[in-house]
N, C-alpha and C positions, 0 to 999 in steps of 0.2 A: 684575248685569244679569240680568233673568229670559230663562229658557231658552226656545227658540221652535219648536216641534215641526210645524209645519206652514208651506204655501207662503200660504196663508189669514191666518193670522196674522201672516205678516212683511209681508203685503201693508197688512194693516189698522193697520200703524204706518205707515208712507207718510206724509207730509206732503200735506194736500189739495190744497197749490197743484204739487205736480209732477204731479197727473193730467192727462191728455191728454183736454178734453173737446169732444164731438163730438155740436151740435147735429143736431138729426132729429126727424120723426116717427116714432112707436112706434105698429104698426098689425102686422096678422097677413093670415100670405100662407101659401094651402095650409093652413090650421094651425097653422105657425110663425109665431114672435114675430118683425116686421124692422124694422129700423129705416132710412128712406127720406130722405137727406141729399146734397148738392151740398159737395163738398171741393177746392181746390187740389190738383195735383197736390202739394206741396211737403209737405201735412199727411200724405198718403197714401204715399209714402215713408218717413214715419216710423213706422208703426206698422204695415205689413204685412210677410206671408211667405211661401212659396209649400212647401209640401207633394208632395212629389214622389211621397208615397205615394198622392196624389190626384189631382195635375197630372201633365201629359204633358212628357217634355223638351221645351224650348226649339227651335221650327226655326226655322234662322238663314233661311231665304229669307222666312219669315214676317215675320221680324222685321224684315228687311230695308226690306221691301215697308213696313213701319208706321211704322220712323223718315224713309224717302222722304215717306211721306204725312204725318207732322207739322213735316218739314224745309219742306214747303209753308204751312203758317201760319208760321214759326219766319223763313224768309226772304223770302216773299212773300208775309207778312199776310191770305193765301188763309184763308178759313174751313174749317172740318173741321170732322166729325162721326161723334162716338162712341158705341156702346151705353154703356150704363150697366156699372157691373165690380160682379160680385156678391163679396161677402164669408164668411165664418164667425165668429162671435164665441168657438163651442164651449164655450159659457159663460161667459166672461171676462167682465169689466166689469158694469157695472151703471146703469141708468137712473131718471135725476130727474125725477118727472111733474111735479112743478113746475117747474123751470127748463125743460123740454124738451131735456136735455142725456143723452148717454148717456157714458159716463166708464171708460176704461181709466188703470190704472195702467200704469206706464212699462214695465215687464219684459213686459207681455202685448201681445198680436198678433190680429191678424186677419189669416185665414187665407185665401189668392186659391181662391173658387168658379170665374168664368168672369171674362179678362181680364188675364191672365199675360202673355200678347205684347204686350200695348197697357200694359203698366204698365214691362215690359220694353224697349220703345222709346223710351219718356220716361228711364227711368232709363238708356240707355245714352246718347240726348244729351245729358242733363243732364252726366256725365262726359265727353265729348267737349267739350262748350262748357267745362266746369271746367278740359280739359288745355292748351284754345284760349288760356284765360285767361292762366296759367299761362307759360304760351311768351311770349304777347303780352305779359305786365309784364316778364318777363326780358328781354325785348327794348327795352323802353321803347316800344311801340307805344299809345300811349295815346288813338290816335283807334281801332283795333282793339279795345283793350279797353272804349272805349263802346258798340260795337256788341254784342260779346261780352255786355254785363252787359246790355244793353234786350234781347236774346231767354233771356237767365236769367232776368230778371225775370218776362217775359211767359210762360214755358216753366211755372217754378216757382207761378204763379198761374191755372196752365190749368185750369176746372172739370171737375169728374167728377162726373157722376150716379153716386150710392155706394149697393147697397142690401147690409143687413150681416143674415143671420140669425143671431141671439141665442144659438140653443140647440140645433143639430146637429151630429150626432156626424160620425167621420170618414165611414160609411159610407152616411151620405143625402146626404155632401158630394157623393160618388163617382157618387149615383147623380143628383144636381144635375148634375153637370160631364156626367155621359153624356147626360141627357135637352134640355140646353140643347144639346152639341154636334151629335149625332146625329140627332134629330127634325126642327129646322127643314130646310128645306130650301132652299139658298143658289139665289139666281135666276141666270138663264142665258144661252147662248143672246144674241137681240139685247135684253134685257131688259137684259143685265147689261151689255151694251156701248153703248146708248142712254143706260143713265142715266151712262155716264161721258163728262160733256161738260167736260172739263178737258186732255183732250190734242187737241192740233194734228188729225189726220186724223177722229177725232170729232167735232168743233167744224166742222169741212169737209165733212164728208159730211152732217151734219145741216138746215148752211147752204145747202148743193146741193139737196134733198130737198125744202125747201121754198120756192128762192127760182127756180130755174132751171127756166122753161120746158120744156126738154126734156125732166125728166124726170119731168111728164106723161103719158109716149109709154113711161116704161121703168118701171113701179110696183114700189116699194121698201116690205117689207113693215116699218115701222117698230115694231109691236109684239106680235107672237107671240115667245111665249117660244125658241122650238124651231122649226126649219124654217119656214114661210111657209106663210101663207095660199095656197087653189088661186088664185087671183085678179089674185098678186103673180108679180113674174120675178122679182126679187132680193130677197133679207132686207138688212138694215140690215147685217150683219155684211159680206155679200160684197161690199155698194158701197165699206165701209172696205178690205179686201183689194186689189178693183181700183184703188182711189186710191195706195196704198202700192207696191203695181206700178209703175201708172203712172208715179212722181214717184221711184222709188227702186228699182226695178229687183230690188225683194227681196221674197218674201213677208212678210206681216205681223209673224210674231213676230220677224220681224231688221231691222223700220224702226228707220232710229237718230233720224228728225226726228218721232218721234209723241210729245214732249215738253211740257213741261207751258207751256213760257214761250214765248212767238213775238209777233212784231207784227203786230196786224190786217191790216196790208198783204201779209203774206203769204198769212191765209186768201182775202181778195180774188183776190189772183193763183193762188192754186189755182181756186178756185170759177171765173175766167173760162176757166182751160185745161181744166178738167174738164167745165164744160157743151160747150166746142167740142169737146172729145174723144167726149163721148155724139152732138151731131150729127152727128160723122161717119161714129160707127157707124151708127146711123138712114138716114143716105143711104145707105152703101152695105151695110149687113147686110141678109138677109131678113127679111122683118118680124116685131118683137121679139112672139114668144108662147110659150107653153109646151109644148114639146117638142123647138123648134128649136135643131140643133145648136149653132150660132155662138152663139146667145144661152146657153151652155148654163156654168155653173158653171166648169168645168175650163177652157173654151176662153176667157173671158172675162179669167179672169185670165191666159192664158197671152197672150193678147192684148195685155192692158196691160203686161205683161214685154217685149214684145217693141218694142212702142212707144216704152216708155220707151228702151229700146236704140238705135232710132232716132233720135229725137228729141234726144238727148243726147249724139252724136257730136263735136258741136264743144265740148264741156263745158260748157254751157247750153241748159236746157230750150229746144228751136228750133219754133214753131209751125209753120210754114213746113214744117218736115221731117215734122214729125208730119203737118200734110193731106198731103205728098208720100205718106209711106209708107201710109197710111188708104186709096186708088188702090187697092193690090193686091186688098183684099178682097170686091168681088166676084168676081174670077177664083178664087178657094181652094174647094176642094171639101170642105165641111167632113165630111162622112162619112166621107173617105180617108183621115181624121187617125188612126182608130182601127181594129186589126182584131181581128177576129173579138168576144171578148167580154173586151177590153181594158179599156174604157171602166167595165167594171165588176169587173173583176180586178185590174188596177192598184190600188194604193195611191194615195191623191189627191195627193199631191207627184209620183208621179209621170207620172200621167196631165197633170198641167198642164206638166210639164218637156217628155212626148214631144208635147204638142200645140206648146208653141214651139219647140221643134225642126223641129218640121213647118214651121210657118210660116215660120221665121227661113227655114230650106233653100228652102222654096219661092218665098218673097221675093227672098233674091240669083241666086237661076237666072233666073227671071222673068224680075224689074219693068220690067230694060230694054226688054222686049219688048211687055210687057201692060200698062205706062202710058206712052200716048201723048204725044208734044210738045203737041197737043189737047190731052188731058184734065190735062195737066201745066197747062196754063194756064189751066183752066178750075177 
């Protein structure tokens, strides 16, 4: 047997039919040679690797977040949408202008540029469904294991826009993965919470904003990135906050029903207590403009905290209770809520906590007094 002194030559006895080939266009980006192809996730498993001399460790909340979001196509046929995952070739492989094929041998790799997490989320479900499987034939569950294999199948055939450069070293990888991570700049702000119109209080506040008359009278700044237009009283952000109050008696980031699956009839039943919930501010608040306390960020949601608290005394949302308690508020001195230069020394959790405290205290001292058998039935 002749002797083989190089990785080149052992490669070049290979048998052609074990090459991995992987059609594409072959066109130059920056200078570089890339080659611009649509792969199954299933082919892309087999032939990548990740460079930790080039990549960043794995963060689990990252990844977290990306097998949620493709467990959304996987069990609820929901469509999703990916950047393309850049690759490295580092030289490897070689391309057929005739076939249009670019062709790696078996031992060689491409190398993850941008798209570690999103490759790493498919590969940690695809092992999860394989363990699912697993259990389920041990068990003889064989209606479980039809299910199990139509989202392997569907998972294992999921396209990826692939773009592979040809012929850079590790150190333009380094400087690829910096200038892709770095430079763009992720949107914000109610940009970034507009365009996610797949959880329940999104899909609610949106429906609110453009279908309910009253809120007309309360202008919600639906698209500035950052803070709101002078023009606007609310950003799109803060009408999601007060609805999640309102309905849950929690600030935002600890809603547990701003979930991705609900029945229409529930965003209905929001949208009808939420536009009654704005008229009743409008009746009795001073009129909604810009500088006016009560209409003011802090107090608005501490408002809907407190409502909700009312409202929800008999363990169901009571509208009844809610006009009862909505009464107090023009007797509240909204200036009293804060002293001296609170309002802007507080921390914003806690200026919204010492405004419904104020309220709540001044409510139960009150209301016996300050809403009438009159106005109670009026």
């Amino acid at each position: 047997m002749d002797s083989i002194f190089s990785l080149s030559e052992l490669l070049s006895q290979q048998k052609p039919s074990s090459l991995v080939e992987i059609p594409g266009v072959l066109g130059q980006t920056f200078g570089q040679a890339t080659l611009s192809t649509t792969l199954p996730i299933s082919k892309l498993f087999s032939i990548y690797e990740v460079d930790l001399e080039v990549q960043r460790a794995i963060i689990p909340r990252n990844l977290s977040k990306l097998m949620d979001y493709v467990s959304l196509y996987l069990d609820n046929h929901q469509p999703i949408y990916f950047p393309g995952v850049i690759f490295s070739a580092r030289g490897a492989g070689s391309y057929d202008s005739e076939q249009h094929v670019f062709q790696l041998q078996p031992i060689e790799k491409l190398y993850v540029v941008d798209g570690q997490h999103r490759l790493a989320a498919f590969q940690r479900l695809m092992e999860t469904l394989q363990s699912q499987m697993a259990r389920a034939k041990d068990r003889r569950e064989y209606d479980r294991m039809e299910v199990i294999t139509e989202k392997l199948s569907r998972l294992y055939a999921f396209p990826v826009s692939t773009m592979i450069y040809l012929d850079i070293d590790a150190r333009q990888e380094r400087q690829l993965f910096s200038d892709i991570n770095k430079l763009p700049r992720k949107i914000g702000g109610n940009l970034a919470v507009l365009r996610d119109q797949r959880r329940f209080y999104h899909v609610t506040a949106s429906q609110l904003v453009e279908k309910a008359p009253v809120m007309q009278h309360i202008p919600v700044d639906m698209f500035s990135e950052r803070g709101k237009a002078p023009e606007f009283l609310f950003t799109y952000h803060l009408l999601i906050e007060i609805l999640v109050a309102l309905f849950e008696g929690r600030m935002k980031s600890g809603a547990r029903n701003n979930g991705y699956h609900y029945e229409e009839e529930e965003v209905t039943d929001h949208l009808s207590i939420s536009s009654f919930y704005f008229q009743q501010l409008l009746k009795y608040l001073p009129e909604p403009v810009k500088g006016e306390p009560a209409w003011s960020e802090n107090i608005q949601i501490a408002l809907a905290l407190f409502f909700h608290e009312e409202a929800t005394k008999s363990a169901k949302f009571n509208r009844y209770a809610l006009e009862y308690a909505t009464k107090i508020l023009p007797h509240i001195d909204w200036n009293a809520i804060f002293s001296g230069d609170e309002k802007d020394r507080l921390p914003r959790r806690s200026r919204i906590m010492k405004a419904y405290q104020y309220i709540r205290s001044f409510y139960q001292e009150q209301h016996l007094f300050l809403i009438s058998d009159k106005e109670d039935v009026g």
